[in-house]
C-alpha angles and dihedrals in degrees: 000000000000093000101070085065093059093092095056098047091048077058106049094054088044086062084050113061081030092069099034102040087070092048096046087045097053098045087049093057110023119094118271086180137051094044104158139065106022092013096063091053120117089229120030080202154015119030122017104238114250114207130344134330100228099076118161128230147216105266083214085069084060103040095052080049104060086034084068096040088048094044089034099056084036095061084043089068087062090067102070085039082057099059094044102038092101095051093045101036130179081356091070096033087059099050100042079052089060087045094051096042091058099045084047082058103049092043083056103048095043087055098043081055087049098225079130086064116094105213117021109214093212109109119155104181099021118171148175104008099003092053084093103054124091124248128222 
């Protein structure tokens, strides 16, 4: 009976060191002295950083992004339809239309809202550099 649980246990102690051998590792070969000057830099080497790193940015970077994760993951899904379409038939050709209809849809409706532009041009209170840009 015990020896169902052999496996697990094997795991277990896998995760373990796993998870201890990197730590053990790092503390054995990084530096414990010289921790200061280079050291504290952002970067040990290549540009010297300008300003601060807690820059914000623009929410539409981040929302094209997860609209290509989401339609991306979403097209990977035709790949397993298309090696199996033969075998399956209308059946499949129904049901890969009604996939495709609602991610049409989606596509359409995300760019009649115009998350997909890069820059909007309504700007009710604009200032500084955007005085000068037209609103919608």
């Amino acid at each position: 009976m015990y020896q169902d649980f052999l496996p697990v246990a094997v795991f277990i102690f896998l995760a373990i060191i796993l998870l201890v051998a990197p730590l053990v590792i790092q503390f054995l070969i990084s530096p414990r002295f010289n921790k200061k000057g280079d050291k504290l830099d952002i970067y040990e080497c290549g540009e010297i950083p300008e300003g601060s790193a807690w820059v914000q940015f623009n929410i539409r970077f981040y929302v094209v992004a997860l609209i290509f994760i989401i339609f991306d993951v979403e097209v990977a899904f035709l790949f397993p339809w298309a090696v199996v379409f033969k075998e399956i038939g209308l059946l499949a050709l129904i049901e890969v239309s009604i996939f495709l209809g609602i991610l049409v849809v989606g596509f359409v409706y995300v760019w009649m809202k115009g998350d997909l532009d890069w820059v909007k041009m309504k700007l009710k209170y604009a200032a500084g550099r955007y005085s000068d840009l037209k609103s919608k």
